[in-house]
C-alpha positions as CSV (number, residue, x, y, z in Angstrom):
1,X,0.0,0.0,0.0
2,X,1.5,3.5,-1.0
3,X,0.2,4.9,2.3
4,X,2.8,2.6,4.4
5,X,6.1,3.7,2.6
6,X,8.3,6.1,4.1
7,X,8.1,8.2,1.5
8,X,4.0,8.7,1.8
9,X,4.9,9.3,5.4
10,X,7.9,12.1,4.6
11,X,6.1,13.7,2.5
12,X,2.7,13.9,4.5
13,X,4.5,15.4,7.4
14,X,6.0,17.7,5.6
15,X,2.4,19.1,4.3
16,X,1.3,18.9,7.3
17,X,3.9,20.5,9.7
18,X,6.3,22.6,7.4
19,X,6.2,26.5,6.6
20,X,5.6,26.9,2.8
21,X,3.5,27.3,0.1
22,X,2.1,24.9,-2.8
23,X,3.2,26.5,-6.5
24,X,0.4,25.5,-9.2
25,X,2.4,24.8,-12.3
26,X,-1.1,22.8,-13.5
27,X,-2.5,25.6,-16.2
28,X,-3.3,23.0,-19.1
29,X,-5.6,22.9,-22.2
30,X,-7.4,26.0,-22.2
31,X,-5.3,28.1,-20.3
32,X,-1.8,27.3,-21.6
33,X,-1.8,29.8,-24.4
34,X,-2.7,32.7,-22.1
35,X,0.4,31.2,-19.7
36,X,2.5,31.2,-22.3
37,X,1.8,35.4,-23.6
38,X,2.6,36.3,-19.9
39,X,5.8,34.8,-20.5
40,X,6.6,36.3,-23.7
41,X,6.2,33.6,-26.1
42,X,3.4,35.1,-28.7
43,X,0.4,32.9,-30.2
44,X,1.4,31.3,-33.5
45,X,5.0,30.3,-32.3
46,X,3.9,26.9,-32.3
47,X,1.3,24.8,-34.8
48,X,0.3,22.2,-33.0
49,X,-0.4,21.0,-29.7
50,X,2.4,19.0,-29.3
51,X,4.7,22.1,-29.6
52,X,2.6,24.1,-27.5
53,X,3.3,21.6,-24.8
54,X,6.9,21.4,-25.8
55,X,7.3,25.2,-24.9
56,X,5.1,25.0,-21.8
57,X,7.1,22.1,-20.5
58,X,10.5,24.1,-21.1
59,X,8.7,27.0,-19.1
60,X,7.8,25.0,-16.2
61,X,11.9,23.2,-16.1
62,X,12.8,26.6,-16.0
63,X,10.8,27.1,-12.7
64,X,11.8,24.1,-11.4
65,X,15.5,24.0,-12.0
66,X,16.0,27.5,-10.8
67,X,18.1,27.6,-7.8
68,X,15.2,29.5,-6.0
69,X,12.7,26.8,-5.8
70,X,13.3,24.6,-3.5
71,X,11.6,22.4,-0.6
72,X,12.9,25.0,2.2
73,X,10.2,27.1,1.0
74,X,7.8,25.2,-1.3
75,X,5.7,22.4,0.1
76,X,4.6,21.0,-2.9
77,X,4.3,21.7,-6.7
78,X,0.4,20.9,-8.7
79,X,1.3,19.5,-12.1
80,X,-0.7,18.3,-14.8
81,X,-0.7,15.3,-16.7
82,X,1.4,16.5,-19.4
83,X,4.3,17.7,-17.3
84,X,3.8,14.5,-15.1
85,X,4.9,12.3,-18.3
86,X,7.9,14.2,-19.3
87,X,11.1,14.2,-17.8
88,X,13.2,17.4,-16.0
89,X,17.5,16.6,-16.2
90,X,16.9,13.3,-17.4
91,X,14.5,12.6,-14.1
92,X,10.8,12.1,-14.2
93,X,9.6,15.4,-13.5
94,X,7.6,14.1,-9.9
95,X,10.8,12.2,-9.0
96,X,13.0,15.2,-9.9
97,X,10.4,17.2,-7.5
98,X,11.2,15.1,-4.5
99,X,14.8,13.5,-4.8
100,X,16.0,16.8,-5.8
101,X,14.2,19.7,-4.9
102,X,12.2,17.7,-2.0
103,X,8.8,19.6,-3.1
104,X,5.8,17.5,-2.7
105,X,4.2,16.2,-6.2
106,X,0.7,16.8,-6.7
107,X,-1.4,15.6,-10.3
108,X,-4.5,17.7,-11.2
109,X,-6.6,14.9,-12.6
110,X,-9.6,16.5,-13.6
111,X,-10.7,17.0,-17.2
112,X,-12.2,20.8,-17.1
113,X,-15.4,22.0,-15.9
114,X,-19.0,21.2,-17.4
115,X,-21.6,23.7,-18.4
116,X,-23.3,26.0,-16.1
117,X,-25.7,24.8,-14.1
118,X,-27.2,26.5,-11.1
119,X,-25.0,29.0,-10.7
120,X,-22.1,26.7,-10.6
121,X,-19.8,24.5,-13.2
122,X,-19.2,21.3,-11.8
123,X,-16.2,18.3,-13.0
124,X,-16.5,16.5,-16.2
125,X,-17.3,13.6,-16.2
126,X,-14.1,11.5,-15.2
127,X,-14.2,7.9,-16.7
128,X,-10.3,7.5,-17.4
129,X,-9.7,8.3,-13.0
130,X,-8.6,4.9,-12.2
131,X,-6.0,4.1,-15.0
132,X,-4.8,8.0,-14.3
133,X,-4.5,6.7,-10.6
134,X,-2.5,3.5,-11.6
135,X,0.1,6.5,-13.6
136,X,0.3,8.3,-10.5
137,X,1.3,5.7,-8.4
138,X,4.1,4.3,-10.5
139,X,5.4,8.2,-11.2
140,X,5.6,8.6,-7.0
141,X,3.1,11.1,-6.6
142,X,1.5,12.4,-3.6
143,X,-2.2,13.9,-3.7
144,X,-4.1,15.0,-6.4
145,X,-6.2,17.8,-7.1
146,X,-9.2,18.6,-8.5
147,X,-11.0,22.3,-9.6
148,X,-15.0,23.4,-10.0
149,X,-16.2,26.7,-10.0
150,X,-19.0,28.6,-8.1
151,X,-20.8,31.8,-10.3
152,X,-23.4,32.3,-7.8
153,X,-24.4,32.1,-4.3
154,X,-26.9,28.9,-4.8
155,X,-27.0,26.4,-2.5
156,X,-28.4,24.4,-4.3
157,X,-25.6,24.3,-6.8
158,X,-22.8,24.6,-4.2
159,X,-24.1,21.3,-2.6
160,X,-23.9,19.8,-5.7
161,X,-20.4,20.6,-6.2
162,X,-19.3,20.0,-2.6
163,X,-20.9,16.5,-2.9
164,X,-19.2,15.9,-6.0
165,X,-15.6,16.7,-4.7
166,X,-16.1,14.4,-2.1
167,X,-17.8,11.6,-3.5
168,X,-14.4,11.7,-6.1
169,X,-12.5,12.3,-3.1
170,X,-13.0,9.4,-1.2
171,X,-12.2,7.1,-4.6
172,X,-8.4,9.1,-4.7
173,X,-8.1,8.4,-1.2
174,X,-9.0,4.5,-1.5
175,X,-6.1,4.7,-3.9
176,X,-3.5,5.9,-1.8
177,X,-3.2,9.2,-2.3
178,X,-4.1,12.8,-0.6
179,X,-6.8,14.8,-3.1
180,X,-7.3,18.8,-2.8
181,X,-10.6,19.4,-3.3
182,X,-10.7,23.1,-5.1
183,X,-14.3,24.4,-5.0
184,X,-13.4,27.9,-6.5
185,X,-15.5,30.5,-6.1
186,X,-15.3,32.9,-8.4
187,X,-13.6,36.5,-7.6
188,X,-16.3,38.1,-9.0
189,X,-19.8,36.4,-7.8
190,X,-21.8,39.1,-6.4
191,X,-22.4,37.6,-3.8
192,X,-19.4,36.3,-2.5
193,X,-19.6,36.1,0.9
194,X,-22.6,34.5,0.9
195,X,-21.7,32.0,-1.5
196,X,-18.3,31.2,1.0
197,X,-21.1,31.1,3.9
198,X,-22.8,28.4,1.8
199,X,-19.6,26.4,0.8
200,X,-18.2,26.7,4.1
201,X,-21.9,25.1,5.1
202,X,-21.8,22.6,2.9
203,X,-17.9,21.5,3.2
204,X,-18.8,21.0,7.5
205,X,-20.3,17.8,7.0
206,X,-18.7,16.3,4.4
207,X,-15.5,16.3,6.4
208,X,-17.4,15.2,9.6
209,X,-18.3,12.1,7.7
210,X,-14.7,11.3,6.8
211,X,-12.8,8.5,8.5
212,X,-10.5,8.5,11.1
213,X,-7.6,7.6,8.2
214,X,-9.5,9.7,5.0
215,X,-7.4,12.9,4.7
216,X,-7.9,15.8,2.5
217,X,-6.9,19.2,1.9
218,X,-8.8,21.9,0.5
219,X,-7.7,24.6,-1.8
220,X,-10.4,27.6,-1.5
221,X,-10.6,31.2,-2.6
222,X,-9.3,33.8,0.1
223,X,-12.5,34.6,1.5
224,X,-14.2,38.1,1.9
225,X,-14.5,37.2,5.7
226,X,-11.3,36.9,7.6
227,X,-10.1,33.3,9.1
228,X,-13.8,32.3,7.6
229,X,-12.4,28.8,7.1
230,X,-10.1,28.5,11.2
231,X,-12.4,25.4,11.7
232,X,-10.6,24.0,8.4
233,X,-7.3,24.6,9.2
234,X,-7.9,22.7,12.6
235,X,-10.2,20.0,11.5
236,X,-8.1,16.3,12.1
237,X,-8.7,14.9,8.9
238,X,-7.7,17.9,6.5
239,X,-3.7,18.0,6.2
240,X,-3.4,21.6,5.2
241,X,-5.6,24.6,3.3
242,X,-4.0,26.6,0.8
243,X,-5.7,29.4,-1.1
244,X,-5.8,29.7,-4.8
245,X,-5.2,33.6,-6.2
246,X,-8.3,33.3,-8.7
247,X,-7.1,36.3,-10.4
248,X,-6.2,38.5,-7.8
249,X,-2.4,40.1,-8.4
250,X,0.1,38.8,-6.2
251,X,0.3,41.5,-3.8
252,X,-3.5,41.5,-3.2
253,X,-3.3,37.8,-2.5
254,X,-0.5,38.3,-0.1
255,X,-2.8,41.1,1.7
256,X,-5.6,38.7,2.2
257,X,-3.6,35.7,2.6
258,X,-2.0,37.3,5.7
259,X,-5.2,38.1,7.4
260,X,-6.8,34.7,7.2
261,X,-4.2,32.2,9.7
262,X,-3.0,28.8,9.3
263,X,-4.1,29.0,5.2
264,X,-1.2,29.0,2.5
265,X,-0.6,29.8,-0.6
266,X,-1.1,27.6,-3.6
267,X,-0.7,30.2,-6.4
268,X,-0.6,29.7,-10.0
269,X,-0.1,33.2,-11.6
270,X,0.7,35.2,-8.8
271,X,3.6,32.8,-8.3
272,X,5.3,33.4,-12.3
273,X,3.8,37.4,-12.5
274,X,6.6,39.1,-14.5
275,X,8.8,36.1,-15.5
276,X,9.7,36.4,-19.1
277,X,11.1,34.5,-21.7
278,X,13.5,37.3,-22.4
279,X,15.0,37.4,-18.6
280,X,18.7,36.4,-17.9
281,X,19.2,33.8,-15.7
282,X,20.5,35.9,-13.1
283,X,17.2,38.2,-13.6
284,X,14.6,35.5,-13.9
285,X,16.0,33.7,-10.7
286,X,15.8,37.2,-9.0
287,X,12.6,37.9,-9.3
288,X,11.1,34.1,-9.3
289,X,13.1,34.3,-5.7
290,X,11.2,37.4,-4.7
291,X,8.2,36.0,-5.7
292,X,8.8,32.6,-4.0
293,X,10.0,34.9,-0.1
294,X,6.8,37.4,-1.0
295,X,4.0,34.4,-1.1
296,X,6.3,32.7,1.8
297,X,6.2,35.4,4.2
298,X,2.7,35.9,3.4
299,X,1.7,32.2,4.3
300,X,3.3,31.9,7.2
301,X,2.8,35.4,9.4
């Protein structure tokens, strides 16, 4: 069983107990081309897919081989499936995480969000789970994660997604590994608070239900009410919450992430704002660094 290696057991205590802060390197799909403009590489520099991913993959090496990332201040890095199968310095890129860099690997294993429904997009359907399970297991990876969106403040809908995230959750767990369940709501419902009211609502239960050796984490949208989500960050069966940056700029995610205590960071493009293509080495790994102490300090006031 993974659960019983050492390794599963390192690396659990180290999300559980370490200061840090979880770097999303997971944009895919959709979202790659607009990753890859901030960086500086314009649209039509590849023509297919296959070299689209070939330039994101050299992007995200560049992250990870830079002497500033590291496990002193990183927990753990989200990939996707893409950068999961390819290698960084000859090394699978989950084993070059943690033998080198001793960040925790993470898999985002959903496939996108369905339509709209009640205010909310819930996951695709997810029929492939299982065999992308097996992968995971034989690359050494840790916990998985998995994203839906909330438009509105419906309970209705939120249940729905909450029940969803869990009902997947609990299949990741029998597997052996640690899901983050990512109900985002968006940054510009108009009702936001309420809609946090209601997902914090619906999450209670769900992880009352959970047993004694079911553990989760949750990755959640810095809330409008301060420390909203304490009785998350102390519950016994969820291992850490980090906070996604939905689309706020860096610095005001670092505002609200220090006001809410015992969350972290798991930023995506508040982590590489104003890396470039065009940087020296000597630049880029000055300001990734900056980047990397900015999010750190604000995770762990």
């Amino acid at each position: 069983m993974r659960r019983e290696t050492g390794e599963f057991k390192e690396q659990l205590e180290k999300m559980r107990t370490q200061p840090g802060f979880i770097a999303a390197l997971d944009q895919s799909g959709g979202s790659t081309p607009g990753a890859l403009r901030a960086y500086g590489i314009k649209d039509g520099s590849w023509s297919n897919e296959e070299q689209m991913f070939d330039l994101v993959h050299q992007m995200r090496t560049r992250i990870i081989t830079s002497p500033v990332f590291n496990g002193d201040r990183i927990l753990g890095a989200i990939l996707f499936e893409n950068t999961v199968d390819r290698e960084v310095d000859g090394k699978p890129t989950a084993a070059y995480l943690w033998d080198v860099k001793r960040v925790v690997p993470f898999l985002k294993v959903d496939k996108g969000l369905a339509a709209e429904s009640s205010g909310v997009q819930l996951l695709k359907p997810m029929p492939d789970l299982p065999a992308l399970l097996d992968k995971a297991g034989a690359k050494r990876i840790f916990g998985t994660k998995m994203r839906s969106f909330i438009k509105q403040a419906s309970a209705g809908g939120i249940k729905d997604v909450v029940g969803q995230q869990f009902e997947i959750a609990r299949q990741i767990i029998a597997a052996g590994f640690v899901p983050i369940i990512e109900p985002e709501v968006d940054i510009h419902c108009p009702e936001k608070a309420k809609a946090e009211a209601l997902l914090k609502a619906a999450i209670q239960p769900q992880l009352d239900a959970l047993t004694e050796d079911q553990l989760v984490m949750l990755k959640l949208t810095l809330p409008e009410k301060d420390d909203l989500y304490a009785e998350f960050v102390s519950h016994p069966k969820v291992v850490r919450v980090v906070a996604l940056s939905g689309g706020y700029s860096r610095d005001e995610g670092n505002r609200r992430l220090r006001r809410n205590h015992g969350v972290v960071a798991s930023f995506s493009r508040a982590l590489v704002e104003g890396l470039s293509i065009q940087q020296s080495d000597a630049e880029y790994n000055r300001l990734l660094g900056a980047s990397i102490q900015s999010i750190f300090e604000a995770s762990n006031t």
